[in-house]
Wavefront OBJ file of the C-alpha trace (Angstrom):
o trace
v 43.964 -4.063 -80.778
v 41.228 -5.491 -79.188
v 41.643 -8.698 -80.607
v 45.115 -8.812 -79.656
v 44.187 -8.056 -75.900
v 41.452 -10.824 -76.191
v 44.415 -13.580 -77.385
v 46.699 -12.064 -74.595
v 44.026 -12.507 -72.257
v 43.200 -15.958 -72.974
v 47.060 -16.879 -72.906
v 47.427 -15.744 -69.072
v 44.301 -17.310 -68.154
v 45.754 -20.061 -69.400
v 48.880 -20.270 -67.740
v 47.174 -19.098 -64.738
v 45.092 -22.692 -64.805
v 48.159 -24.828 -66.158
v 50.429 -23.023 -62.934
v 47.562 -24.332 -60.823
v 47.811 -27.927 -62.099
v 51.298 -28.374 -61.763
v 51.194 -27.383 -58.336
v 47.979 -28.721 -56.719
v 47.230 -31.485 -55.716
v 44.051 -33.167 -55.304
v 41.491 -30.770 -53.458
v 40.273 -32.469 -50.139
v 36.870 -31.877 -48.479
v 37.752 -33.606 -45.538
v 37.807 -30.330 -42.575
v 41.094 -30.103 -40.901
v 41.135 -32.101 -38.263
v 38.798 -34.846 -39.234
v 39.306 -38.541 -38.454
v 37.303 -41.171 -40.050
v 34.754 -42.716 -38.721
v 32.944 -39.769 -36.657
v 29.394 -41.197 -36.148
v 28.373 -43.464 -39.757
v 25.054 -44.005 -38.486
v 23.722 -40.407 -38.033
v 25.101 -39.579 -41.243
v 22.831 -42.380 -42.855
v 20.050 -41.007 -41.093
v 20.128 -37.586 -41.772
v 20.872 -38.209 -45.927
v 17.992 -40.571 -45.522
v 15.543 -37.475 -43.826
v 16.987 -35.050 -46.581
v 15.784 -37.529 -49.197
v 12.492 -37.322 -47.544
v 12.028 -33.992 -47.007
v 12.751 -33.283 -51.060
v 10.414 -35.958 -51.717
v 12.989 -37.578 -53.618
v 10.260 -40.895 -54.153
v 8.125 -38.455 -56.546
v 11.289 -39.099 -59.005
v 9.502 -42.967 -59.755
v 6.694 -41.568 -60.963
v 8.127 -39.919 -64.159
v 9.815 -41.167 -67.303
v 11.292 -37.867 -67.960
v 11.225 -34.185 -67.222
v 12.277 -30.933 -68.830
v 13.458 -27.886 -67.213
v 14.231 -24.290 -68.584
v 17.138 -23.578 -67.320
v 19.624 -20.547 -67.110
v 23.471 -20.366 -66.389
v 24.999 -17.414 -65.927
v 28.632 -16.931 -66.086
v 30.735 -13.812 -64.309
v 34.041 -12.299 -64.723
v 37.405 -12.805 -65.956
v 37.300 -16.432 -64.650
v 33.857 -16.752 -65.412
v 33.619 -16.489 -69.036
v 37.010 -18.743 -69.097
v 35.330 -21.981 -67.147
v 32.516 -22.426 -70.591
v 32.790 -22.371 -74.256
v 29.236 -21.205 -74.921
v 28.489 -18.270 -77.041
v 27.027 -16.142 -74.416
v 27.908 -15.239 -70.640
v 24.339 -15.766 -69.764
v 22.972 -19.162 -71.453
v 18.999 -20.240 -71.419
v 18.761 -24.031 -71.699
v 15.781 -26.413 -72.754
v 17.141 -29.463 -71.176
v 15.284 -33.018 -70.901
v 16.345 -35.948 -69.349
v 15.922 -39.940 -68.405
v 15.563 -39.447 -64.299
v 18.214 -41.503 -62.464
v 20.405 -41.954 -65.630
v 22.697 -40.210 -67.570
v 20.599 -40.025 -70.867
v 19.111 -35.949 -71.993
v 19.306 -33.115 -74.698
v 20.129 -29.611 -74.315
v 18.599 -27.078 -76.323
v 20.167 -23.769 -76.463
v 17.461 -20.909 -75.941
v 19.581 -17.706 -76.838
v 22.460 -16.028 -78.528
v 24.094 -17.455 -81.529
v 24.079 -20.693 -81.105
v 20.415 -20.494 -80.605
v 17.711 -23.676 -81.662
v 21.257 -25.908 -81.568
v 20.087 -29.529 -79.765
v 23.014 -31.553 -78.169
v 23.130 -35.132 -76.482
v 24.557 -37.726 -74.519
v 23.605 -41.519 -74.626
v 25.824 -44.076 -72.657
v 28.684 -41.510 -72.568
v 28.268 -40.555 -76.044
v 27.404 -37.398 -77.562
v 25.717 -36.234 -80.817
v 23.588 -32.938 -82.089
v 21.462 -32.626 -84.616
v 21.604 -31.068 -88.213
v 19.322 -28.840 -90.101
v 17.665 -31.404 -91.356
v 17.009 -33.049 -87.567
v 19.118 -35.922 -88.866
v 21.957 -37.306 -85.756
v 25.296 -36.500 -86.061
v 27.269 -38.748 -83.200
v 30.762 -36.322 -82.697
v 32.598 -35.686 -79.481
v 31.639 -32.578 -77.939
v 34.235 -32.301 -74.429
v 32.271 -29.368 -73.053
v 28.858 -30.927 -73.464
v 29.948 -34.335 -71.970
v 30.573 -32.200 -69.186
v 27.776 -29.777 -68.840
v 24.407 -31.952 -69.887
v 24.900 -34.818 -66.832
v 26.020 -32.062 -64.466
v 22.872 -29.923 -64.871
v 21.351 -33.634 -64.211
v 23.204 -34.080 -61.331
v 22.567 -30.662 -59.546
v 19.306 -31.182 -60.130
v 18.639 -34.171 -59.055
v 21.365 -34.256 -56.721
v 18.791 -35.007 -53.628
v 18.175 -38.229 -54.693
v 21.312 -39.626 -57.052
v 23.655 -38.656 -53.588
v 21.894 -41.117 -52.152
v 23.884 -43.782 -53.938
v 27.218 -42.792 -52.184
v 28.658 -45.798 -50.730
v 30.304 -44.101 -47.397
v 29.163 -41.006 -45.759
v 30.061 -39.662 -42.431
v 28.770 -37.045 -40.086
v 30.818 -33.624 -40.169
v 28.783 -32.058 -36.930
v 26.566 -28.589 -37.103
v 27.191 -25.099 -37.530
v 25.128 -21.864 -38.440
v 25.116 -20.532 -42.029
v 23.454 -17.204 -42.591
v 21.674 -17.911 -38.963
v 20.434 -21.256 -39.528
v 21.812 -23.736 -37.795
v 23.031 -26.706 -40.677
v 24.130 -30.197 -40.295
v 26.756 -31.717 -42.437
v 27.772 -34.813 -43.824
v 30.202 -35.698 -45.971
v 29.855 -38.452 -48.974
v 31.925 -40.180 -51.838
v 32.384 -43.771 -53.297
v 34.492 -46.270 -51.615
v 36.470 -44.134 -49.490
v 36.238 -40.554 -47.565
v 39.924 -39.990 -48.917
v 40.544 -38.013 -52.022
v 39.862 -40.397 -55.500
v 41.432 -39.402 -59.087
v 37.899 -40.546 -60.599
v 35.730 -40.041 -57.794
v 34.266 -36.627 -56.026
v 33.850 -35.751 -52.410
v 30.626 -34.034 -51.576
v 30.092 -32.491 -48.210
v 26.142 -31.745 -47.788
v 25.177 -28.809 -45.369
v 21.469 -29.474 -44.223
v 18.895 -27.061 -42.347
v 18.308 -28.926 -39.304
v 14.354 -28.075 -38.957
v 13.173 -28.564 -42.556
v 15.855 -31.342 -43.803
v 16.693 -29.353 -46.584
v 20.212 -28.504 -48.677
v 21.709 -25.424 -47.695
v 24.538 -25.736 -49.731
v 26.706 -28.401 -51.134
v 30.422 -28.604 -51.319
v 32.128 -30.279 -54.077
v 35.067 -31.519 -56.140
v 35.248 -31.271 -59.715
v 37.718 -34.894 -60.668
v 36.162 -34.626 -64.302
v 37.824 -30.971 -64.954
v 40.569 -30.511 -62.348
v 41.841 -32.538 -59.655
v 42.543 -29.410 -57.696
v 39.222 -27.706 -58.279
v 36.518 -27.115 -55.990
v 33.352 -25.281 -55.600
v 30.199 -24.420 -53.553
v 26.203 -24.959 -54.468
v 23.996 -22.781 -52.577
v 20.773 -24.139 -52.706
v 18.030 -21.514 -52.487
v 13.928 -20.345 -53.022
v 12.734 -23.429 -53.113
v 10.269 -24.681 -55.067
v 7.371 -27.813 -55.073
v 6.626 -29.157 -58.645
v 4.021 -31.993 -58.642
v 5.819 -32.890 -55.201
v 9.598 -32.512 -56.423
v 10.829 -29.848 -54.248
v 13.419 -28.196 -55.976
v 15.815 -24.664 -55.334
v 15.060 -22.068 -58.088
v 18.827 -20.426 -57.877
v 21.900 -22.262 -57.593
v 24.822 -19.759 -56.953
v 28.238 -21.349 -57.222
v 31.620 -19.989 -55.398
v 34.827 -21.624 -56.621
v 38.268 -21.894 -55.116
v 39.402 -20.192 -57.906
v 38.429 -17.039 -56.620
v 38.639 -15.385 -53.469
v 35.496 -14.116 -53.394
v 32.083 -13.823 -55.082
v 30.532 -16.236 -57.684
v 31.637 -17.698 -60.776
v 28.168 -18.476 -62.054
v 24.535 -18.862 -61.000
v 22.390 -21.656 -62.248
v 18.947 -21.565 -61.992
v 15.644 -23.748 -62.738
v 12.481 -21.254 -64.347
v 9.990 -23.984 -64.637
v 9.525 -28.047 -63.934
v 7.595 -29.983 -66.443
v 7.267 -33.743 -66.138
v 7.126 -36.549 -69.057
v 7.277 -33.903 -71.733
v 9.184 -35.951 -74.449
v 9.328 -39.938 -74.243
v 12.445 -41.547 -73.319
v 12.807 -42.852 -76.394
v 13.107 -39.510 -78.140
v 15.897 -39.331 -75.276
v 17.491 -42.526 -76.155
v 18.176 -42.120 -80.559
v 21.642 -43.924 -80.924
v 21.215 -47.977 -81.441
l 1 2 3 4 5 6 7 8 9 10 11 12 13 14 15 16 17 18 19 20 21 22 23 24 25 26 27 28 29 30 31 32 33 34 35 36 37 38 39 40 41 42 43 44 45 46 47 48 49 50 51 52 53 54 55 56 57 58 59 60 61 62 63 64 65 66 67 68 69 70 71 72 73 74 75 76 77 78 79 80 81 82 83 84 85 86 87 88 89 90 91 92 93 94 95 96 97 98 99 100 101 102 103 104 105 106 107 108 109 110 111 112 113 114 115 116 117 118 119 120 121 122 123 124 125 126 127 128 129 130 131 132 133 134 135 136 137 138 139 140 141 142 143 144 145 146 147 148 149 150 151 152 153 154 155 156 157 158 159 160 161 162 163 164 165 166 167 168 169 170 171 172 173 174 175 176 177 178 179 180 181 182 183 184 185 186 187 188 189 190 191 192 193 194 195 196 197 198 199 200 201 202 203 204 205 206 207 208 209 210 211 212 213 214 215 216 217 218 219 220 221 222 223 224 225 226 227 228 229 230 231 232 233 234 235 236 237 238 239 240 241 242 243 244 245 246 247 248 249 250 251 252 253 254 255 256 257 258 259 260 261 262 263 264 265 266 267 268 269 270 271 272 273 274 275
């Protein structure tokens, strides 16, 4: 019985996410109202005094850097947006800063001492025997760069090629200025996300980070809060991660967070295996 209530489940999820699809179209950041260009220059500046303020330079001075790290996943719609074993997921990851080279280690549950990969868009795991197994792995193409990304996310936004200024507001009583950033153009991309960047206006710090999700679901979007932050050898980095989705209506789908910061544990050529 229970079995059949887990496949019936699974079925309307699915149907609730194909529905969806077919009729939404590409999820725009851009606040109602907004007419590009608003004021280029300011938004320059103040993604330029968020860099700072993370310390975003301390980045050159490592080859890599592992992080324990935890997702957890919650509710119906939760536990549907993963494929890992477990709704709450501990994570030895290690990466290449600035690229999109790192391993994941699962930490817990079943799947527990199991090492994935990605190299130039590739990924592989490893066997029993430590040997390399190169196979396609969907979810984990997915999930080992985006860890990278939120993590680093400071410093690789930085690279957007046109960002303008979205104007202030208060969130939870402090007031937050906002930009908004993609590649090319402020318009909605197929292949490209929008990011809109809400940033204390004292400390120069992320608040909280809108975004698209173009490698999932054109119509998807969801919200990083960016909180307890956290200096490691200069990196200053948020401890929790709490993400909303506009899939639901309220609450949060899952909650990422960082337990500990270790630079140039590995070599980047233990990083780097496939010829």
């Amino acid at each position: 019985m229970k079995k059949s209530l887990k496949i019936i489940l699974s079925i309307l999820s699915l149907l609730i996410i194909v529905g969806l699809f077919f009729n939404c179209k590409l999820t725009d950041l851009r606040p109602e109202g907004y007419v590009y260009p608003h004021n280029i220059e300011k938004a320059k500046h103040l993604l330029e005094e968020m860099g700072k303020a993370h310390q975003i330079d301390k980045w050159n001075d490592i080859e890599t850097y592992n992080v324990i790290f935890e997702d957890e996943f919650y509710g119906f719609l939760g536990k549907r947006t993963h494929s890992f074993p477990e709704q709450k997921m501990e994570f030895s990851l290690n990466y290449i800063p600035k690229t999109y080279n790192g391993q994941l280690k699962i930490l817990n549950g079943k799947e527990k001492n199991t090492v994935w990969g990605i190299q130039s868009g590739k990924t592989y795991h490893f066997d029993k025997n430590r040997n390399i197994i190169v196979k396609e792995n969907e979810d984990m193409k997915f999930y080992i760069p985006t860890y990278q990304y939120f993590i680093e996310f400071p410093s690789r936004i930085q690279e957007a090629t046109i960002v303008d200024y979205l104007g202030s507001k208060m969130i939870d009583g402090v007031k937050s200025e906002g930009i908004i950033a993609s590649w090319n153009t402020i318009a909605p991309q197929n292949d490209l996300d929008q990011y809109v960047i809400w940033i204390d206006a004292i400390s120069k710090r992320i608040i909280k980070i809108d975004y698209t999700v173009r490698d999932k679901y054109g119509f998807v979007s969801g919200v990083a809060h960016y909180q307890n932050y956290k200096e490691y050898n200069g990196i200053i980095l948020p401890s929790t991660m709490p993400v909303e989705s506009n899939l639901l209506k309220e609450g949060y789908l899952h909650k990422m967070s960082i337990k500990s910061f270790t630079p140039n544990r590995v070599s980047s050529i233990s990083l780097t295996p496939l010829k």
